[in-house]
DSSP file (Angstrom, degrees, kcal/mol; ACC not computed):
  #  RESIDUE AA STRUCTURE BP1 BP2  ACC     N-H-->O    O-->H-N    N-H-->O    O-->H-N    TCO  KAPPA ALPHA  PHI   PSI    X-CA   Y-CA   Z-CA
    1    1 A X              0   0    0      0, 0.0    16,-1.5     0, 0.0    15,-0.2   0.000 360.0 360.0 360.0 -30.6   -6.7    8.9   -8.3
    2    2 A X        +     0   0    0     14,-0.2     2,-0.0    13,-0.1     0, 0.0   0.486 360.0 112.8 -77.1   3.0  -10.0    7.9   -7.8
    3    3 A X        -     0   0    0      1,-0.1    13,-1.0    12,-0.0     2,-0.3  -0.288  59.1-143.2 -70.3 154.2  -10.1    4.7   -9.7
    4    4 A X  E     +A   15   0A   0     11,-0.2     2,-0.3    12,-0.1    11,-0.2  -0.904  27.6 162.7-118.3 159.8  -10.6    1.8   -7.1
    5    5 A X  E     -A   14   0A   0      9,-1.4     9,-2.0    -2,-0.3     2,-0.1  -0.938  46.8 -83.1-158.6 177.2   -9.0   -1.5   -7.5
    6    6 A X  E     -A   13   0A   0     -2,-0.3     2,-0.6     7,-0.3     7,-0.2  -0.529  45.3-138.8 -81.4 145.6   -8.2   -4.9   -5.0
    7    7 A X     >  -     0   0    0      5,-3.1     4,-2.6     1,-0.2     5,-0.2  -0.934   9.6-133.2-110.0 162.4   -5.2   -3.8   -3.4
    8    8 A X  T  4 S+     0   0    0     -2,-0.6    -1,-0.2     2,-0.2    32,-0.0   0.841  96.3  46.1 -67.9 -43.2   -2.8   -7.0   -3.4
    9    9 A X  T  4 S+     0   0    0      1,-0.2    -1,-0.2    29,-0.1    -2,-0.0   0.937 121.7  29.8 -63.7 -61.2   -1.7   -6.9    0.1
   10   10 A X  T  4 S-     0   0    0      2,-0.2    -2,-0.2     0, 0.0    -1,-0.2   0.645  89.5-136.9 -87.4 -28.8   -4.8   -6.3    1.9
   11   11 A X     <  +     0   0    0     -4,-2.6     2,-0.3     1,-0.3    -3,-0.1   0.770  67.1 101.3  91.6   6.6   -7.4   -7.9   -0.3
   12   12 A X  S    S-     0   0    0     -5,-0.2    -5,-3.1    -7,-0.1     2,-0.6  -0.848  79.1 -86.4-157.6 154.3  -10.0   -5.3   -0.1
   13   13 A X  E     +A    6   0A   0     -2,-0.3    -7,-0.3    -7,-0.2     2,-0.2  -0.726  50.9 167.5 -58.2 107.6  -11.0   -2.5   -2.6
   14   14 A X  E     -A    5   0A   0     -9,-2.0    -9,-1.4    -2,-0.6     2,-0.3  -0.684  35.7-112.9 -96.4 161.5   -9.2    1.1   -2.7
   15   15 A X  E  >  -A    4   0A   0    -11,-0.2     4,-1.2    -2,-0.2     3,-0.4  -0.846  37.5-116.7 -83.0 144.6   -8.6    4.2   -4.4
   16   16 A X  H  > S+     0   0    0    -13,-1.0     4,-3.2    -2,-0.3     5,-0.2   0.786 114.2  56.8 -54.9 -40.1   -5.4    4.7   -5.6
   17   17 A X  H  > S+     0   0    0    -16,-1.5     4,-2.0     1,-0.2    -1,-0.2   0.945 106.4  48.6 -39.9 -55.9   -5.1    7.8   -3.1
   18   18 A X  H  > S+     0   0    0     -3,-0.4     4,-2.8   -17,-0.2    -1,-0.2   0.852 104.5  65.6 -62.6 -33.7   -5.8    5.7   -0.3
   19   19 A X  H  X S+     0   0    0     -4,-1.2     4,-3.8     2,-0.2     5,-0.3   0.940 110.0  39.0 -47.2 -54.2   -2.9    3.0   -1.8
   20   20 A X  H  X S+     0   0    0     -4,-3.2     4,-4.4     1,-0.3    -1,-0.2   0.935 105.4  56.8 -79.1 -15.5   -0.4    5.3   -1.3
   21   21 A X  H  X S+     0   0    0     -4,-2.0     4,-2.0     2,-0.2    -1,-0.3   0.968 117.5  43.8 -62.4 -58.0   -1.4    6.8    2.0
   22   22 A X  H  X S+     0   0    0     -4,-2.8     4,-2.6     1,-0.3     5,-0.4   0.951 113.6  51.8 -74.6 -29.8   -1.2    2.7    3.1
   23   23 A X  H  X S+     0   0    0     -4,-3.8     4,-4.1     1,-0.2    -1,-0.3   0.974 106.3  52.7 -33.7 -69.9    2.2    2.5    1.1
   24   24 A X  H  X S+     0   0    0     -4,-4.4     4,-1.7    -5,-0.3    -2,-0.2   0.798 112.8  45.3 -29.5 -56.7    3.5    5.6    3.1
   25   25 A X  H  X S+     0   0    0     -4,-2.0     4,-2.7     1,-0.2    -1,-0.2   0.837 108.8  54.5 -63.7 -56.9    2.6    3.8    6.2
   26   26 A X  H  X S+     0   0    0     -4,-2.6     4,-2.7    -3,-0.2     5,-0.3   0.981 113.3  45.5 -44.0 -65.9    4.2    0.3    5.2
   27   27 A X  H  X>S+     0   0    0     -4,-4.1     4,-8.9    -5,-0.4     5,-0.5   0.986 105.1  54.1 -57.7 -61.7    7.4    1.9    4.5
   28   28 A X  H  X5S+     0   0    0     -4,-1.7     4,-3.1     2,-0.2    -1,-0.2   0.911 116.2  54.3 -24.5 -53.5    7.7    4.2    7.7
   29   29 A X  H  <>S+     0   0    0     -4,-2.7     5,-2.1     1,-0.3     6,-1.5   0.815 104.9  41.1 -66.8 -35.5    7.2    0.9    9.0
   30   30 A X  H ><5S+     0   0    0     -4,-2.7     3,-0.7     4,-0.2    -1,-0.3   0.852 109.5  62.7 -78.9 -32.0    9.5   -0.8    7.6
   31   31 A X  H 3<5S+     0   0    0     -4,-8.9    -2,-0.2    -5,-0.3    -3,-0.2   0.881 120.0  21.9 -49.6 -50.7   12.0    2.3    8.2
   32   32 A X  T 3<<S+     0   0    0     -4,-3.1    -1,-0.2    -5,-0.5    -2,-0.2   0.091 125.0  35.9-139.0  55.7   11.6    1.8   12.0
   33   33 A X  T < 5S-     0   0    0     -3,-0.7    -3,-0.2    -4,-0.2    -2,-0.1   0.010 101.2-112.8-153.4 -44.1   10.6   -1.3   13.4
   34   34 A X      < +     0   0    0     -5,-2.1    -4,-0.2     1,-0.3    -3,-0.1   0.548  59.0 162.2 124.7 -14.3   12.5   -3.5   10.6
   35   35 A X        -     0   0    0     -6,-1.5    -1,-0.3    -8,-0.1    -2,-0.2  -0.373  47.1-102.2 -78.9 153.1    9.1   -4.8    9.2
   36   36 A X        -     0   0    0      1,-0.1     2,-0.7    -7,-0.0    -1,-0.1  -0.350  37.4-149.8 -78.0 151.3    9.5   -6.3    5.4
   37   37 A X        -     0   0    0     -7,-0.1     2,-1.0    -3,-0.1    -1,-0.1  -0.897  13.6-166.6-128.5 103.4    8.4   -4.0    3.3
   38   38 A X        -     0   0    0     -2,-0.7   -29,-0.1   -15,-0.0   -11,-0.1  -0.676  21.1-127.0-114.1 135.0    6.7   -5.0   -0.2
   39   39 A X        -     0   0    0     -2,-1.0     2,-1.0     1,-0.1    -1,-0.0  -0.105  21.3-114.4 -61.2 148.4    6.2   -2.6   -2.8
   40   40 A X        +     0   0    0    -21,-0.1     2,-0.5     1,-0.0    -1,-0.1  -0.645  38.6 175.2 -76.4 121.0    2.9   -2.2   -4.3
   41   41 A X        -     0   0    0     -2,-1.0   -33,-0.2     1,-0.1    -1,-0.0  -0.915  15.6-179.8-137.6 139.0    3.0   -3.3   -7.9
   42   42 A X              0   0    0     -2,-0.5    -1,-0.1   -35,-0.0    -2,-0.0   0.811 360.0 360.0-112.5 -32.1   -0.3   -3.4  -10.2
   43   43 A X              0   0    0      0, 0.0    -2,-0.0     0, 0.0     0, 0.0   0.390 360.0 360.0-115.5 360.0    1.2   -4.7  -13.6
């Protein structure tokens, strides 16, 4: 959970913790406003 890596979307370095906290967010978003929602894929 601590490993860092580029996250795809954003460009910028993370921990995997923080990936899913911005996942959560992306989706919620996508749940109610309609915004396209892509999943995070590393491999």
């Amino acid at each position: 959970m601590n490993d860092e890596f580029k996250h795809p979307t954003f460009g910028y370095r993370c921990h995997y913790r923080r990936a899913i906290e911005l996942q959560a967010r992306l989706l919620s978003r996508h749940l109610q406003e309609g915004v396209v929602y892509k999943p995070l894929t590393l491999r």
